[in-house]
N, C-alpha and C positions, 0 to 999 in steps of 0.2 A: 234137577236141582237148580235154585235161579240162583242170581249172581251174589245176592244178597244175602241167601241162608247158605252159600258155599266160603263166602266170606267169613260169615260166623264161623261156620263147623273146622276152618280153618287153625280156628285159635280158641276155642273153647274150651279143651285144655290144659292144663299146665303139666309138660314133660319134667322128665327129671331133670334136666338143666337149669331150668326156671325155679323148679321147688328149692335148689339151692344154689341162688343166685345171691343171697345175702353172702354167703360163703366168698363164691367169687368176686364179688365186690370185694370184697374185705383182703383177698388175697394180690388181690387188682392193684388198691391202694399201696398193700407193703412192699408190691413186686417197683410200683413208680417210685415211691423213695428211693426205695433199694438201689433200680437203674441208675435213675439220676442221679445219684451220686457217685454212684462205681465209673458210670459212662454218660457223661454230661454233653458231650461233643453233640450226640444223636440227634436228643434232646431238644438242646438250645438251637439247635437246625431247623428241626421244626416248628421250632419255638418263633424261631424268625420267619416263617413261611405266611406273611402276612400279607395282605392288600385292607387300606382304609384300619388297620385295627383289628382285623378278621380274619383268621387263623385257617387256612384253609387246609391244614391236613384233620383239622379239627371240623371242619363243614364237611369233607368227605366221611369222616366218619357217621356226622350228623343225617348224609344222605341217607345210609345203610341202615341207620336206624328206624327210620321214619317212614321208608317205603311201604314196608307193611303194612301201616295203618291208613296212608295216603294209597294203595290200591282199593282196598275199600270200601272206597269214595265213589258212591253212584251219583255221578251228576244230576239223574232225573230227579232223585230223594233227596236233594237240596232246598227244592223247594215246602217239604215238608219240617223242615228247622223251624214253621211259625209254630208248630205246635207246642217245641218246648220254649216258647217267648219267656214264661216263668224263670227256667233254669239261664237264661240268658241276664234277663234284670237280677239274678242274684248274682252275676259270676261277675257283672258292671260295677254294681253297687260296690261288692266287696273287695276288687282289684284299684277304683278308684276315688273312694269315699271312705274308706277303711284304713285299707293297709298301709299306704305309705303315711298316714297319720299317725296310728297304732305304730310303725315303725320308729317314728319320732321320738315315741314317746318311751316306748320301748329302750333304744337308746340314751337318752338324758337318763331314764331311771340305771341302770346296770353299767355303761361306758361312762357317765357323768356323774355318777353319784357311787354306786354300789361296788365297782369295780376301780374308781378312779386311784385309787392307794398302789397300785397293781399295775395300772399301766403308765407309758414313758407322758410325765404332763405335757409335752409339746404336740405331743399328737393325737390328744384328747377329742378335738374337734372337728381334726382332719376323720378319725375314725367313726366318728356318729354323723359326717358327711356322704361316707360311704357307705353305710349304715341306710342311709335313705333314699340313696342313690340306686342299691340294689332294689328297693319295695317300691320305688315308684315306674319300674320299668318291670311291666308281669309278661312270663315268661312266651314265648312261639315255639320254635321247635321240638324243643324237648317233650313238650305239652303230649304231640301226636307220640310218644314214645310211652311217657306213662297210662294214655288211656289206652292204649294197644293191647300194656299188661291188664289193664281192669277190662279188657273186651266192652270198650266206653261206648256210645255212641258218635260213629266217624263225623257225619256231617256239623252234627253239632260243634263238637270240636273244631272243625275245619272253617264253620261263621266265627264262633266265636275269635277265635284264633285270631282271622280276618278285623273283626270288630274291634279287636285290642290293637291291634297293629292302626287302625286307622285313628282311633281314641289318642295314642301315645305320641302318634305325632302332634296334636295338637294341645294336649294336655301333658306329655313330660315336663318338657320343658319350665310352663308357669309355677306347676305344683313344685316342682324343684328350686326354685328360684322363692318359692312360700315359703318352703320349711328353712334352709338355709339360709334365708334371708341376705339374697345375692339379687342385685338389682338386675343383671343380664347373664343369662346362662347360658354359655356356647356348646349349643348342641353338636356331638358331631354327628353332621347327616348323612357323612359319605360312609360313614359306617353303620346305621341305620338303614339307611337305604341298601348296602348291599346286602346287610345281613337277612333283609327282607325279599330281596332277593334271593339270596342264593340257598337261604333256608325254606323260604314259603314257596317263591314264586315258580323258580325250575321244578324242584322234584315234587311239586305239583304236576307241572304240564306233564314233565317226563313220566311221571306215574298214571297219570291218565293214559296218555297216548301206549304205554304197556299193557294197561288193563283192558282197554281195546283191545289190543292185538291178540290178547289170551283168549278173551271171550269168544272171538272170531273165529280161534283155531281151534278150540276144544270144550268154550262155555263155560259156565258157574265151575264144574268139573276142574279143567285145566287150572280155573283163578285159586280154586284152594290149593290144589298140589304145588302152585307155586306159593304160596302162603304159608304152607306148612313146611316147604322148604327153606324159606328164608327167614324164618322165624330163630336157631341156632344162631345165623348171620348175623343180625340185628343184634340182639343180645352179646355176641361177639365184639359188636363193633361196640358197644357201650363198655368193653370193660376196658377193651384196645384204649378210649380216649379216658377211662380213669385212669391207663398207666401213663397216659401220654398229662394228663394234667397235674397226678402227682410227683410225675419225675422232674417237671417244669420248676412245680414249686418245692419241692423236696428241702432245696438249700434252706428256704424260708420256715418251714416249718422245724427243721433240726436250729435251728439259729432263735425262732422266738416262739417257741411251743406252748408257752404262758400265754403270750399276747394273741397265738391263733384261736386258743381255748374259747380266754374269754370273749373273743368279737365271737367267736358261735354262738354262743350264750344267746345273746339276744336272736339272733337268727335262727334259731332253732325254736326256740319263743315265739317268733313271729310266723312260722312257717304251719306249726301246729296251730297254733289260734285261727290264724286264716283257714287254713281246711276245716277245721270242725264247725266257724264260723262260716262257712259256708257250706258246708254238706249238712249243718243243720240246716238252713234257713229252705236250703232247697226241699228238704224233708219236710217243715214245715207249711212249704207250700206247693206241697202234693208232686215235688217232679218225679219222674223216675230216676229210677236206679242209676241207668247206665249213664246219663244226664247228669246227675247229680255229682258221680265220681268224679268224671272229667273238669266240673265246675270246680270241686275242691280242691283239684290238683293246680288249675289253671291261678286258681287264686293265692295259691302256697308257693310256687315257684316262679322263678326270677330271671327274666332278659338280660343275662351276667355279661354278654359281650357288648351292649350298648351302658351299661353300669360302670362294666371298666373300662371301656372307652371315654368315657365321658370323667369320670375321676384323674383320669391322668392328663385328660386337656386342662381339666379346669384347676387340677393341684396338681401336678406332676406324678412321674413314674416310681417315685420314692416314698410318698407320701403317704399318709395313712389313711386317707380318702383310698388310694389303690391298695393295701393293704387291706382293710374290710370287704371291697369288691373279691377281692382273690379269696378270702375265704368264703365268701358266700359260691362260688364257684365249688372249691371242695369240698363244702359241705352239701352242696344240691342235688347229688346222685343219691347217697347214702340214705340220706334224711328222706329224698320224696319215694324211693323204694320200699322205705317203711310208711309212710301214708298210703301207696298203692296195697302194702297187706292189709292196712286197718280199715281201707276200705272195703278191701276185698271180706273181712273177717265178720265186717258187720252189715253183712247185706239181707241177711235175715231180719236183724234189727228194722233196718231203714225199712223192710217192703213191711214191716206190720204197723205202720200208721197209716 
């Protein structure tokens, strides 16, 4: 068996854990209110375990999650990514020509207009700041979590990934500084820079340097047995940080349940458009399947810890600029779990064009 189809057969699939994984999400979520409120201390400890803005009991979890799909990763079959060059121009197009656009706009209709009777007038435009702030930062790590559940295509995922991370540094910032019409946008880099770090850069290397080691001691063989074992983990560690995110924000959501509502609204708006706007186009132009998943996921979900870093540099910690960041956070598990079934559900569809 080579390293590549023991990869696959590793996660090909889905146990009973996974088939009701909506469930545990859901119990996930009412278990972090729940905590955080009974026992806030834990919580806010954690809560505080920061470096640059960057939550690291929150990265550790991020590691667990994402090894999976980062073992993998056959460095030689990297260089095969030019094939789907297609799914690549559409996963570009639609992360930075699109969406944070479509988010603007998105906003001004439902926070500025449709919603405005509803929520508090002073932080009308703190919220549709945050609002943009989330769409114009597309998502890294989490990325290699949901193509893991679509058994996505690794490498691809792993350029593209790379490509956005290099795109955003040069292009956050102005396109931020466009829609808001803010003459100087203070990025913060140091959190940026770690987050890319300690999300891409380690449990890359680290993940290679183990997929070595496996191969060496046992081959294709050994890399699934471990694959298949840490599969339980990983999904573990995702529920771990949704109790951990909503215990964090618990206070908030029992305090303005109205106001978390409707900033979903549009977020959840934008998150479906993106994906179908993209898992079309890639359908349209002939990519495959597994390609295509990961495109739409990549395009629908949101780099939240460089979003709400930057909302609280540029408005503060109170503000409603970090108020919309936060919820696009809680709502990001939920929401792209059900885009990974609806990809999953319509993969018949997609392979008959």
């Amino acid at each position: 068996m080579s390293a590549s189809a023991a990869a696959r057969a590793g996660t090909a699939a889905l146990g009973t854990f996974e088939r009701y994984l909506t469930l545990w999400v859901a119990l996930a979520m009412i278990a972090g209110i729940a905590f955080g409120r009974a026992v806030p201390g834990p919580f806010q400890a954690l809560g505080d375990a920061t470096v640059a803005r960057v939550n690291l009991p929150v990265a550790v979890l991020v590691w667990l999650m994402i090894v999976p799909m980062l073992l993998k990763i056959d460095p030689a079959a990297l260089g095969e990514v030019r094939r789907h060059w297609r799914g690549i121009a559409a996963t570009v197009a639609v992360n930075w020509l699109v969406k944070p656009f479509s988010m603007a706009l998105l906003g001004w209709l439902f926070v500025g207009h449709l919603f405005r009777p509803l929520l508090p007038a002073g932080q009308i435009d703190g919220y549709m700041a945050g609002l943009i702030l989330l769409a114009a930062a597309p998502c890294t790590a989490m990325v290699f979590v949901w193509s893991n559940l679509l058994d996505g295509e690794p490498h691809f995922t792993l350029t593209q990934i790379a490509l956005n991370d290099t795109i955003m540094v040069v292009a956050f910032a102005p396109i931020v500084a466009l829609l808001l019409g803010l003459t100087a946008i203070r990025v913060p880099w140091d959190t940026l820079i770690l987050s890319v770090g300690l999300y891409i850069v380690v449990p890359v290397i680290a993940a290679q340097a183990w997929r070595r080691a496996l191969l060496a001691r046992g081959g294709g063989v050994a890399l699934a047995f471990m694959l298949r074992r840490l599969a339980p983990l990983s999904l573990s560690a995702l529920l771990l940080m949704l109790v951990l995110l909503f215990g964090l924000q618990g206070g908030e959501i029992v305090r303005q349940p109205l106001v978390i509502l409707l900033l979903a609204v549009p977020i959840l708006v934008q998150v479906y458009f993106t994906a179908a706007l993209a898992y079309g186009l890639n359908r349209q132009l002939g990519v495959a399947w597994c390609v295509a998943g990961p495109s739409a996921l990549i395009g629908a979900s949101n780099f939240f810890e460089l979003a709400v870093a930057t909302a609280i540099v540029l408005f503060g910690f109170r503000s409603g600029a970090a108020l919309a960041t936060v919820v696009g956070v809680l709502v990001e598990v939920p929401v792209m779990l059900s885009v990974v079934a609806i990809v999953r559900r319509t993969r018949a569809w997609y392979e008959r064009a």
